[in-house]
N, C-alpha and C positions, 0 to 999 in steps of 0.2 A: 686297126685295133679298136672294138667298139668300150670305151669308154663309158659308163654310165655314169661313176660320179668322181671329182676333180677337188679332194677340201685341202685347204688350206690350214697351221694352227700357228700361233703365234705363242709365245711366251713371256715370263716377266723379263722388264727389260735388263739388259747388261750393258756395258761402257765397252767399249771398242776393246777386243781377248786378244793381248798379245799372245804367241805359239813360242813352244821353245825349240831352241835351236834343231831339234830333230824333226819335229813337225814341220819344218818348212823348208824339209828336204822333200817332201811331197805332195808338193802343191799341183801335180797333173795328174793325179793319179785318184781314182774311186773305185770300192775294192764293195762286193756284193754279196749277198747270201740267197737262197733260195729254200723254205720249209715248208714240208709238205707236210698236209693234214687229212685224214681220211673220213671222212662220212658228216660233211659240213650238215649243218641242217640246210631246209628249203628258204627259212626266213633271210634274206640276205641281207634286210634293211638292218636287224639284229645284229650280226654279225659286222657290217660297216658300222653302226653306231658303239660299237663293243670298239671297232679298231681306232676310231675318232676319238672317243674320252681315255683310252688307254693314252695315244699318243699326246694329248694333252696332259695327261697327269703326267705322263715320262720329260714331257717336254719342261712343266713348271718344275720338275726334280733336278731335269740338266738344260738348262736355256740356251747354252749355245746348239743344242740342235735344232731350234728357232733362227737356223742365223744361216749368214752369208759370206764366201769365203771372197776377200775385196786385197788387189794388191794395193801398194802403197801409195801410188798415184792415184788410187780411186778415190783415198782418204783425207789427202793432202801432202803425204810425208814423200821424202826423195831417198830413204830406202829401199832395199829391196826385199822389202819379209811382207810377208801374206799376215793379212788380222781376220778375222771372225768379229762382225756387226751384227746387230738384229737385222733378224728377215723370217723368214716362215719357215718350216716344215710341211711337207704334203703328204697328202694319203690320197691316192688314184684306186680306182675300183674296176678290173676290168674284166666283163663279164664275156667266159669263154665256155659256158655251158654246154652250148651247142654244139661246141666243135671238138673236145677235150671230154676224155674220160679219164677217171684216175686212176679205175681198176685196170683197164689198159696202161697207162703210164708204170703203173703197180708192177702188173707182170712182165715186162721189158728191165726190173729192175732205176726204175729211173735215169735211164741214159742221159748223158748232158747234152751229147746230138738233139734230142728232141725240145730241147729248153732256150729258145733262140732268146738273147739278149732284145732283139727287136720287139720280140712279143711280151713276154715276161718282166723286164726288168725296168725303172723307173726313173734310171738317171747312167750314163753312157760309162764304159770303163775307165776310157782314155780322157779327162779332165781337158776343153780348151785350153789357152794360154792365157794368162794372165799379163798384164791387164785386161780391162772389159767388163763384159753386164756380169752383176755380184752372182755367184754361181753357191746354187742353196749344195749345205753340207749333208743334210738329211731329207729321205722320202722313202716312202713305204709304197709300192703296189701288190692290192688284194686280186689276186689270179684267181677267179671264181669257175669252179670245172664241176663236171659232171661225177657228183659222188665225192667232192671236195674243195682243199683250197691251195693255192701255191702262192705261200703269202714272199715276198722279195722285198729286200731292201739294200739301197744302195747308201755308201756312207764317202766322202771325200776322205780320203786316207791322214787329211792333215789333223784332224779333229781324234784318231783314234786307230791303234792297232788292234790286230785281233782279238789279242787277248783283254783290252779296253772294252771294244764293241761286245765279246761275249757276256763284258758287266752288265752293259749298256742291253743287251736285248733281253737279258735275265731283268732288270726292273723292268723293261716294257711288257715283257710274256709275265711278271707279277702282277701287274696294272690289269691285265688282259685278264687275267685270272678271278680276281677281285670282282670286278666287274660284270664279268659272266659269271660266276658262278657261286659269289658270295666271296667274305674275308676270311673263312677256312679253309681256302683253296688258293691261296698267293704261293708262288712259289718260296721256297727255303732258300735264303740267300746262303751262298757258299762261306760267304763271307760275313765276320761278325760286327767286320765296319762300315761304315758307311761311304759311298765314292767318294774321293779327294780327288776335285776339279781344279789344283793346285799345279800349275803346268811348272811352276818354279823348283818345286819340288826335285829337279831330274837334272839340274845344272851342281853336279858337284863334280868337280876337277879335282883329282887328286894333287897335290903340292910338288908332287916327285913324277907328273905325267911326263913321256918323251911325247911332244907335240907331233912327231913322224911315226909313230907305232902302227896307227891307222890307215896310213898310207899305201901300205901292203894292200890293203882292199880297197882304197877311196881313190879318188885325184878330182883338180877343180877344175874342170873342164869350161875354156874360154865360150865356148861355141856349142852348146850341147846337140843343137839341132844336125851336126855334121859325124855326130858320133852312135845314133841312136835310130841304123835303119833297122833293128830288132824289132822297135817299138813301130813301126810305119805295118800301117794294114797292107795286109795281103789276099787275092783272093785264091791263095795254093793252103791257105790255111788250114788244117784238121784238128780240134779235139778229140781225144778219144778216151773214156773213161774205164779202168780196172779193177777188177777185185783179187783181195787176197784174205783168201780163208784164215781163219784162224791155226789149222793143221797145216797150210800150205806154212803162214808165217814161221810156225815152229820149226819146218824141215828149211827154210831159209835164213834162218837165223841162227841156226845148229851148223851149216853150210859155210853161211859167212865167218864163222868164229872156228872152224873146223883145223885152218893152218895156223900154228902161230909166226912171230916173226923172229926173224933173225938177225941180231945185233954186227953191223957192219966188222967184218976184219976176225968175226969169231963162229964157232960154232954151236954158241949161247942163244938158245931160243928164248922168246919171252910170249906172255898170254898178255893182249888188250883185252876187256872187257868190252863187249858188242851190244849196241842195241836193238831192235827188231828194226825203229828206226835207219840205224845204221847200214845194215842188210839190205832194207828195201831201198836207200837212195845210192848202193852203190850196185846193186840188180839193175837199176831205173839210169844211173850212168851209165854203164857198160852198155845196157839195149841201144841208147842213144847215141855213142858213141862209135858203134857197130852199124849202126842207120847211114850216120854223117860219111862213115870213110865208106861205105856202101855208095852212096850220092858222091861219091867224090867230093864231097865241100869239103873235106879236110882232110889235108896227109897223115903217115903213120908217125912223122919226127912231130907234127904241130905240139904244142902243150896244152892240155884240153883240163882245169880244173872243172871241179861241181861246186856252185856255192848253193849255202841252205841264209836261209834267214836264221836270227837265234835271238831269244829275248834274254836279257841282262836285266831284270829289275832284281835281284836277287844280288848280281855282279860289283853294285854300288858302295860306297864308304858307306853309304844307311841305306840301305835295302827301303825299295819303296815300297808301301803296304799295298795289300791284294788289289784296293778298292781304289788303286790311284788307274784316273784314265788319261791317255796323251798315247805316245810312240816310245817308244822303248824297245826297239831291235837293232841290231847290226849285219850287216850281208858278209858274209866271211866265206875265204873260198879252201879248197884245198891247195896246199902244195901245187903248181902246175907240174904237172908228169906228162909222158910222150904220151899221146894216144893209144901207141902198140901197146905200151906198157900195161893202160887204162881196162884194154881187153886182152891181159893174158888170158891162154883159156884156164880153165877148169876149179875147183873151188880154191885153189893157193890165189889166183887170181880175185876174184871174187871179194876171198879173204882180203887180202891186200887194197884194195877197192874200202873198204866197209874201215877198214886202221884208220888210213886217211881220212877219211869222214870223222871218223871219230877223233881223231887227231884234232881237227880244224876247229870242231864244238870246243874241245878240251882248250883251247887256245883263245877262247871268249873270259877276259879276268877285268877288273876294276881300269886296270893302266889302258889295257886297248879301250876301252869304253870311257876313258874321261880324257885318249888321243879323240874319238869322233866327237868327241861333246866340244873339246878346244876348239877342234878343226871347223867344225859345223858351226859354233860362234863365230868365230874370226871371220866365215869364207865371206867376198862381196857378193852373191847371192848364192843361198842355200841349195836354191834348185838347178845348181851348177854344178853342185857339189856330189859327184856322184859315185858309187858303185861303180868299181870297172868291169863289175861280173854284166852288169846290165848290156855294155857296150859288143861284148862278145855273147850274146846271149843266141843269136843266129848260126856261129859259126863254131867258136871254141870254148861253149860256157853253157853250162843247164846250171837252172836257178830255180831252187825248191821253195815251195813255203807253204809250211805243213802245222795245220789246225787241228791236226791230232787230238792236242789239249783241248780244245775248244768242245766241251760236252756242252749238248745242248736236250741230249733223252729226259733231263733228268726235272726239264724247267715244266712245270704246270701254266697252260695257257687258257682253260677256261673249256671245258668240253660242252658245256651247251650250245656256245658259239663258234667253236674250230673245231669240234670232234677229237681225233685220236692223231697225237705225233707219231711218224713217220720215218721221218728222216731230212737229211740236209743236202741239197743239189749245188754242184757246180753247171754254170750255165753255158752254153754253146758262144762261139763265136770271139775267144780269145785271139786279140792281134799279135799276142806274144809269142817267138817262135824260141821254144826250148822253156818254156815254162814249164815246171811240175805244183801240182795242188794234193797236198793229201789232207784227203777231208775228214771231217770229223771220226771218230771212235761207231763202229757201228753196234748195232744192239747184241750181236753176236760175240764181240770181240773183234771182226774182220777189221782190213784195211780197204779203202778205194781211194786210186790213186786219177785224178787229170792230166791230161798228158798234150802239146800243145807243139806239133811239128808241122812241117810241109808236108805233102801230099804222098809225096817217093819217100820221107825218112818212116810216114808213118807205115806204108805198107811194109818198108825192111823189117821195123821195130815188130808187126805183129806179128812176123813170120819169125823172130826170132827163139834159136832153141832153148834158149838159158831162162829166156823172161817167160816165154811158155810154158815152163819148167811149173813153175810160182803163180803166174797173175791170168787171169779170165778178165776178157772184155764184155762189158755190161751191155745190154741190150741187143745183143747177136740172139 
């Protein structure tokens, strides 16, 4: 990867950031983004020194992305919680002119096939273990292509979830903005406050929590390493990336809402309210679930929940405000049901698919969210403490996390130095087997979905009738 320039930014300094108990449930873990911009100018030196004083200014705003994520032995302490030290933030510059066009990338629709983590991306998915050399929480690589730019950054998950980092890249695409192209072109913050760096903020326990509520989705696993070949690289891996029209979404959300359900023991039906959401991860269930007993990995009795990620800052005894950044999710699964059941055919099926989902979200309130906050304090290390969805993620378990909310059309980054926003890529080469990513809101309204199986589920899945019905694969 030819490298031209490698900077480093430091910030003011901070006193060793303790994390709160949810933060240092993910201390293996760096979660990535990819934006592309179309019609960079020729000046490159421009456009690197536009991304250098941006990420400084972002950096003197939030200091801990100047830092280092250090376990407790590194620091001194015979705990087991991860802290955030001073250390650097980078910006890498790697010039692929030559070999990259964009208006080709353009017209394939940006497949995440063609976006290799190897080339593109600035800091690995899968986090070493800790202890060890202090491992930076933030860096930026500028992908310089022919007729553009694929700007990437990669964030250690402890420091920030999605909807944090959307704050977090909105003041840097502000900075960016400023910078290139004057102070009447910052971006509009969404929000009318200011970020609260306040990690203490997210420890409120309800008085009346049952300390086992969480339980249902968590346990504290003695030995993590013997439960987690989901997570272990494989080379049967395939991503494969989806679209769903905006007309497709309507005729599958109409679909999924189409049966209503019936109240056990009567002949009393009832209407759920459906989200388009809802439709598409239980379309995206059923495909996968159709794959798996296809692959024989799983029989028809198995019980095959789906879990989604869901944020709760809303969910809280004080609701944290917009601009608070930390982790703020919970992994919650459905009901486990038989497989058979998972893919009844036809839209009663389907329907029934998309309840459940909706079900599970519904089932995200203040008590289950101040059991993980108990639990996740008490555990003797956090990053033990795990999701059981995770554990089953290979076999009897898909596990969505969908950045839906995560607009990013709307940020102003400075068109003399980045040209024209584009869009947002998931990148190639997930070790995750039963991952889904649904990305950002497209300009149209569409959806596009990543999709992240072995080899034989993927070819079942795109053969399949139902998800063919709805979703188009990008880049064919």
């Amino acid at each position: 990867m030819p490298v031209i320039h490698d900077h480093t930014v430091s910030g003011p300094h901070f006193e060793e950031m303790e994390l709160s108990p949810l933060d240092q449930m993910y201390g293996s873990v760096y979660s990535c983004r990819i934006l592309a911009f179309e019609g960079l100018p020729t000046d490159i030196q421009d456009t690197t020194s536009v991304l250098l004083k941006a990420l400084q200014a972002t950096v003197n705003d939030v200091p801990f992305l100047a830092g280092s994520a250090v376990a407790a032995s590194d620091v001194g302490r015979t705990d087991n919680r991860i802290s955030i030290v001073p250390g650097k933030a980078r910006l890498v510059v790697n010039d692929l002119t030559s070999t990259v066009s964009f208006a080709a990338m353009k017209a394939k629709g940006f497949p995440s096939s063609e976006f290799a983590w190897t080339t593109y991306l600035p800091l690995p998915q899968i986090a070493p273990p800790l202890p060890g050399t202090p491992r930076d929480v933030f860096m930026i690589q500028a992908n310089l292509v022919d007729g553009g730019l694929f700007l990437a950054y990669s964030y250690h998950h402890i420091i920030a979830d999605g909807t944090s980092m959307t704050e977090l890249t909105r003041l840097f695409a502000s900075h960016c903005a400023v910078i290139s192209d004057g102070e009447d072109h910052a971006t509009t913050p969404r929000t009318a406050t200011k970020l609260n760096l306040n990690r203490a903020d997210i420890v409120q326990i309800p008085a009346d929590v049952d300390p086992d509520a969480c339980l249902q989705y968590y346990k504290d696993y003695s030995d993590l390493s013997t439960h987690l070949g989901s997570l272990k690289a494989r080379t049967d891996m395939v991503n494969a990336q989806f679209h769903l029209s905006p007309a497709s979404a309507a005729k599958l959300k109409a679909a999924a809402s189409s049966s209503p359900a019936t109240k056990p023991n009567t002949t009393t039906t009832t209407t759920t309210w459906i989200s388009t959401s809802d439709a598409l991860n239980a379309l995206i269930w059923r495909a996968i679930v159709r794959a798996r007993l296809s692959a024989s990995i799983i029989q028809p009795a198995d019980p095959f929940p789906y879990s989604n990620a869901v944020d709760f800052r809303s969910q809280l005894p004080s609701p944290l405000p917009l601009g608070w950044i930390g982790n703020a999710f919970i992994l919650i699964s459905t009901t486990p049901i038989p497989a058979s059941e998972v893919v009844r055919p036809g839209p009663a099926g389907l329907a029934a698919a998309a309840r459940a989902i909706r079900a599970s979200v519904q089932a995200v309130n203040a008590k289950l969210v101040g059991s993980l906050l108990h639990r996740a304090r008490a555990a003797p290390d956090p990053m033990l403490f795990m999701p059981k969805a995770i554990v089953g993620m290979a076999t009897t378990n898909v596990l969505c996390s969908s950045q839906r909310a995560y607009v990013h059309a709307d940020m102003a980054w400075g068109k003399r130095a980045f040209g024209t926003y584009e869009g947002i890529i998931a990148p190639s080469g997930s070790p995750v087997d039963g991952m889904v990513l649904i990305m950002p809101p497209l300009r149209d309204g569409g959806w596009e979905v990543t999709v992240s199986l072995t080899e034989g589920c993927m070819e079942v899945l795109r053969r399949d009738e139902e998800f063919g019905m709805y979703m188009k694969e990008v880049g064919l």
